[in-house]
C-alpha atoms as one frame of an Amber mdcrd trajectory, in Angstrom:
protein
 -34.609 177.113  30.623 -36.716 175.060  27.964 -37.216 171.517  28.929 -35.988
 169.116  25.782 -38.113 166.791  26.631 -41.966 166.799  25.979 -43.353 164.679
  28.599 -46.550 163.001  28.516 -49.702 163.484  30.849 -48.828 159.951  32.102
 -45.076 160.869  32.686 -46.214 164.441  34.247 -48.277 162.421  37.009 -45.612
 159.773  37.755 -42.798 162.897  38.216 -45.950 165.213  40.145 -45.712 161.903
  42.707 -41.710 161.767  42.724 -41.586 165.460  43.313 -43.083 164.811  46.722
 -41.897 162.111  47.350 -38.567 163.581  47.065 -39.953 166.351  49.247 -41.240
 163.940  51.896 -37.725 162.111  51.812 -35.879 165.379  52.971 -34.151 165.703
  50.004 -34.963 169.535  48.886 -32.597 171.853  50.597 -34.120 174.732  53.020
 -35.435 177.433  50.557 -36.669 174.720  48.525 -38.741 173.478  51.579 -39.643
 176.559  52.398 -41.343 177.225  49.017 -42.985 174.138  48.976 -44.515 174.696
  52.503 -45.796 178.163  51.722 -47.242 176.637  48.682 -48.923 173.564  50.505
 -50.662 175.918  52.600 -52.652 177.619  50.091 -53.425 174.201  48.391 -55.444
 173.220  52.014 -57.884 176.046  51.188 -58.873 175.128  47.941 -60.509 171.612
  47.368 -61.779 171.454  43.760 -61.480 168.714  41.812 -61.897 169.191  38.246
 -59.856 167.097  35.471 -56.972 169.020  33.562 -56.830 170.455  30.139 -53.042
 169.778  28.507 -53.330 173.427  27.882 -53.769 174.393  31.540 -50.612 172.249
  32.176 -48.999 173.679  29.400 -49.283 176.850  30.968 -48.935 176.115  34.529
 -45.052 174.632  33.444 -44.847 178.337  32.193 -45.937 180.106  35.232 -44.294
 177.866  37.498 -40.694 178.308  35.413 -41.390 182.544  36.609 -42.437 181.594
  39.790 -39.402 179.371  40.834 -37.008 181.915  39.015 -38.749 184.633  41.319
 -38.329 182.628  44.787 -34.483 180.902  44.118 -32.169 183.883  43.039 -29.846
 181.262  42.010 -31.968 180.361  38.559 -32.120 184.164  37.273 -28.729 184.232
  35.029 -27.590 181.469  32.855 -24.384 180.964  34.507 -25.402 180.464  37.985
 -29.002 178.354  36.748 -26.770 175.525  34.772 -25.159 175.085  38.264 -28.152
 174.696  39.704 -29.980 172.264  37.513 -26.850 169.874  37.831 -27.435 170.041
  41.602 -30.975 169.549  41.696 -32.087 167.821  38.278 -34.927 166.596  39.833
 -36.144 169.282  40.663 -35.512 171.570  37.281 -35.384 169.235  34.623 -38.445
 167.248  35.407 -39.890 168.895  38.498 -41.128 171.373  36.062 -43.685 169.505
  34.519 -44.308 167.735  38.048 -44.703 170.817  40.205 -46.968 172.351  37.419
 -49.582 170.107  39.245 -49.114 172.026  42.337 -48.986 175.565  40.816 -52.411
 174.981  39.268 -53.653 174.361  43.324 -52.155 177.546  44.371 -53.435 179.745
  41.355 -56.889 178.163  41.930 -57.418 176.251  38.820 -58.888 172.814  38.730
 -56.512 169.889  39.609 -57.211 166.195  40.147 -55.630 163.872  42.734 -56.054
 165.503  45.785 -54.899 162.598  47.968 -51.729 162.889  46.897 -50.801 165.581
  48.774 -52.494 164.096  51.690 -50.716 161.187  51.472 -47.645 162.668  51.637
 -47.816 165.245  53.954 -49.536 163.582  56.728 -47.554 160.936  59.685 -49.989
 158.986  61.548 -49.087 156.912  64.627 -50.450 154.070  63.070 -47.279 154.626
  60.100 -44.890 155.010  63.495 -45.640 152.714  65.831 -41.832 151.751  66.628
 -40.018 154.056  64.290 -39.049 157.808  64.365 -38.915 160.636  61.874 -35.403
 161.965  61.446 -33.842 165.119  59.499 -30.338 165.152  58.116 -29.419 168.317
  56.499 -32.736 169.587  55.332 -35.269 171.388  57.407 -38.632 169.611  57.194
 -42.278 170.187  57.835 -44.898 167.749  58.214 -48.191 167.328  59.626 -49.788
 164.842  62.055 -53.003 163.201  61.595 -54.980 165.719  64.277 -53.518 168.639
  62.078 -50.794 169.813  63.898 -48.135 170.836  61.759 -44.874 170.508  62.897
 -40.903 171.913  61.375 -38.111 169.961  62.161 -34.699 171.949  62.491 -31.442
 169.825  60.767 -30.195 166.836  62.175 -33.320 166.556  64.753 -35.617 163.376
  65.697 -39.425 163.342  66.625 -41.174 159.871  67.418 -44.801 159.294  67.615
 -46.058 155.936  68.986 -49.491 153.839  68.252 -50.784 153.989  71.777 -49.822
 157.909  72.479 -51.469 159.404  69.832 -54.984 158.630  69.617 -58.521 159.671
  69.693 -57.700 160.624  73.434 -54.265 161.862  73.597 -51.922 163.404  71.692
 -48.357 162.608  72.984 -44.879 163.082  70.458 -41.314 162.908  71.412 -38.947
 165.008  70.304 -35.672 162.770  71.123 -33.418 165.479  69.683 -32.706 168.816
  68.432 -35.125 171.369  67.685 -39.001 171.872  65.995 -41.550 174.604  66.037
 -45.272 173.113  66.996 -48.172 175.050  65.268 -50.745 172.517  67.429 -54.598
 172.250  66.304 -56.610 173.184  68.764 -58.619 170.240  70.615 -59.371 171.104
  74.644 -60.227 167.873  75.072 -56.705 166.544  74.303 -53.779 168.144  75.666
 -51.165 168.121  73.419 -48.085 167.262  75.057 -43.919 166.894  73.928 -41.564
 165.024  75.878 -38.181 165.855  75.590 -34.939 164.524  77.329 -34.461 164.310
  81.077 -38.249 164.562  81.753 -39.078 167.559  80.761 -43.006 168.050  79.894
 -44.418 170.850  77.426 -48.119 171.104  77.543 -51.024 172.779  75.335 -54.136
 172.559  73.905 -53.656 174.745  71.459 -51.179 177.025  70.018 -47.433 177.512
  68.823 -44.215 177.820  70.520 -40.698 176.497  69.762 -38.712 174.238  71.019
 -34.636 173.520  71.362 -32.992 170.351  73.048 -30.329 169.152  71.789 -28.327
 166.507  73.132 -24.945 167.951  73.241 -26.362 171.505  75.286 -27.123 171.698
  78.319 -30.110 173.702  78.466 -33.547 173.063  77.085 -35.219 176.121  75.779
 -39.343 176.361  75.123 -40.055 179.712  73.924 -43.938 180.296  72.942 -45.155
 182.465  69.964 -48.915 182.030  70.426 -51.010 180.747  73.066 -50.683 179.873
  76.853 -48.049 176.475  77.215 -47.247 174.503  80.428 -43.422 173.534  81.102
 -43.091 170.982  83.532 -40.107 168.902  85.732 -40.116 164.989  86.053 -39.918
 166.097  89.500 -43.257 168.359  89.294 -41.710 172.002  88.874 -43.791 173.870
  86.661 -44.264 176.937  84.940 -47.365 178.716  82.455 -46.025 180.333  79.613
 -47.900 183.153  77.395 -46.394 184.791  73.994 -43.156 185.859  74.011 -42.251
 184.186  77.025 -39.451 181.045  77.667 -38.595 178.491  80.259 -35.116 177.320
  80.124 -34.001 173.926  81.818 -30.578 173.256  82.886 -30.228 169.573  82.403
 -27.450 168.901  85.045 -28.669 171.201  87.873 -32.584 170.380  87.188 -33.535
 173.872  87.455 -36.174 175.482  85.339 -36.653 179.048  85.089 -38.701 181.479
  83.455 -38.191 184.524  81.007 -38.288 186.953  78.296 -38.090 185.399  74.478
 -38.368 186.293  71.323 -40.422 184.289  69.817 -40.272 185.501  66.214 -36.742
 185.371  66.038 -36.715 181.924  67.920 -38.204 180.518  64.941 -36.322 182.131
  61.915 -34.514 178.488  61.666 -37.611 178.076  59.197 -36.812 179.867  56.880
 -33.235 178.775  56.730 -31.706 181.235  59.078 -28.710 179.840  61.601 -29.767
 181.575  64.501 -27.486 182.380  67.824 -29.494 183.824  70.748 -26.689 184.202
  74.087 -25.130 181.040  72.609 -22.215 179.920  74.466 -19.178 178.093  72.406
 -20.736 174.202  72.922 -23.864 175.688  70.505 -21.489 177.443  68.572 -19.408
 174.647  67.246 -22.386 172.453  67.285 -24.185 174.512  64.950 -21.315 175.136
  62.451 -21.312 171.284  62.578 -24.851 171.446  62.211 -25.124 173.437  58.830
 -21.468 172.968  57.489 -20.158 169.807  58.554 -17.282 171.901  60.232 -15.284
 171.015  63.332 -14.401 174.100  65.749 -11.230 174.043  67.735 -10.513 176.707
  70.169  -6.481 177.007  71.218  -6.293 177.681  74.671  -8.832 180.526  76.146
  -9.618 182.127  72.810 -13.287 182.114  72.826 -14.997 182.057  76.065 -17.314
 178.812  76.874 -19.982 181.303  77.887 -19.532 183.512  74.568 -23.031 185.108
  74.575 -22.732 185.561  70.894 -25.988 186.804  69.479 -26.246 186.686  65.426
 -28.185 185.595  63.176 -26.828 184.456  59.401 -28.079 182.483  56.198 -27.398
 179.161  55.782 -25.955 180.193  52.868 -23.302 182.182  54.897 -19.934 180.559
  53.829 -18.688 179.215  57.545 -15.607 181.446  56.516 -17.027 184.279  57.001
 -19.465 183.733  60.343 -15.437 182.730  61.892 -14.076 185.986  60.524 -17.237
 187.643  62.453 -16.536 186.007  65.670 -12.884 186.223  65.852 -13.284 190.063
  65.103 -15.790 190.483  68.521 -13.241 188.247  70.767 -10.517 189.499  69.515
  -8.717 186.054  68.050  -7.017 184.916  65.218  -8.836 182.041  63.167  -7.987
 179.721  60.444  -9.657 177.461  58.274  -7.960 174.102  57.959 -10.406 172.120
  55.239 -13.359 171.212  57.229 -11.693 172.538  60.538 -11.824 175.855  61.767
  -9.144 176.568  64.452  -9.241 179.807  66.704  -6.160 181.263  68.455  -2.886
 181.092  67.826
């Protein structure tokens, strides 16, 4: 897995800036994102800022060729790495010498250029004023000017605007699907989500997840860490502590309160489809979701209140999560394409 090409110190910080840009841009797929996150972490503990020698690049392209073969199975054997690099060239042919950069942060050598990172990592309300930040297929992290950090499930939408998020309040909108809050703790500014139909979720400080997508009809907060307030546009509240959820019903306006789990609730991170008493709406719309897949259910075959409760890889071919679920209802299935049809 040699690179041909001997780049430059010049070219190595021009690709070490399209890395993450490509990163910011949602274009890495989930275990890619995930690497990158773990990785950005450890870079916020160590500030030095000490110029480069082209050995210590030189050997941080080495070490970060072992590390990336060690996190992505998929670059181990020769076969299965040349299919790899031609889908992500950026990231293998070039993003060698570019993410060598970033290795040197997390092994604690010197590195220059720390505002790149913090550039790139960081959405202010000042850079949102009017628009939104919007997944497609990739899961995405980020984090907001107060330090929150914030992961964005597939095909969601969070907004931030000018006059909401300021130097006294702290106000974001998630307009649709689903993101996991790790909020920075400020008691003198609530940190506060709206999401659709009114619904209010309030801290000061701590984590908790949250699911409301468009197409279901519930809205689920479940907390990890922390104490969070759920509240109705019509007042109805209720306090939240670890391992705890409120659930809203969109078209009856009822919120209730119950028992989560909160670790699991947040396994979409690390690129996990995760079903938790999902009924067939959040069935289909997840296989949509992750595989660009349409379900179609013949007659009764699957239940609309299927309670299914699984949990699979994204990597899961959809084949095989419909072979699953027609074996526990008891259905035939096919796959037509992109179309997977259940009954007969």
């Amino acid at each position: 897995m040699k690179d041909k090409k001997k780049l430059s110190r010049q070219e190595k910080e021009i690709l070490f800036k399209g890395f993450f840009l490509r990163f910011k841009q949602g274009n890495f797929s989930p275990k890619e994102n995930a690497i990158i996150d773990r990785l950005l972490r450890k870079y916020r503990s160590n500030k030095k800022k000490i110029e480069l020698t082209r050995d210590q690049v030189d050997e941080a392209e080495k070490r970060f060729r072992i590390f990336l073969q060690r996190e992505i199975p998929e670059l181990r054997t020769a076969q299965t790495a040349y299919k790899y690099r031609r889908q992500n060239r950026a990231l293998v042919r070039y993003g060698m010498a570019a993410a060598a950069v970033l290795l040197l942060i997390v092994l604690n050598l010197p590195v220059v250029r720390n505002t790149i990172l913090q550039h790139t990592e960081t959405l202010t309300a000042q850079t949102l004023v009017t628009d939104s930040f919007t997944t497609q297929r990739n899961i995405r992290s980020l984090q907001l000017s107060d330090g929150t950090v914030v992961y964005l499930n597939v095909n969601s939408k969070l907004t931030l605007r000018k006059d909401k998020f300021t130097a006294q309040t702290r106000e974001v909108w998630l307009d649709e699907g689903e993101a996991f809050f790790d909020v920075a703790k400020d008691s003198l500014r609530p940190f506060i989500v709206h999401t659709a139909d009114g619904l209010q979720t309030r801290v000061l400080g701590t984590s908790f997840n949250i699911k409301a997508y468009n197409e279901l009809t519930e809205q689920v907060v479940s907390v990890r860490t922390g104490k969070v307030q759920v509240s109705t546009a019509d007042g109805e509240a209720v306090q939240l502590t670890p391992d705890q959820k409120a659930d809203f019903n969109k078209t009856t306006g009822v919120l209730t309160q119950g028992v989560a789990d909160s670790e699991l609730s947040q396994e979409w991170r690390k690129g996990k489809i995760i079903f938790v008493d999902a009924g067939l709406k959040e069935f289909s719309m997840r296989l949509k979701q992750y595989y660009d897949v349409e379900v179609v259910v013949k007659g009764n075959a699957l239940p609309q209140a299927m309670e299914l409760n699984a949990v699979y890889h994204h990597s899961t071919p959809p084949k095989e999560i419909a072979r699953a679920v027609a074996k526990s209802f008891g259905v035939r299935y096919e796959m037509k394409g992109d179309v997977l049809v259940f009954g007969d």
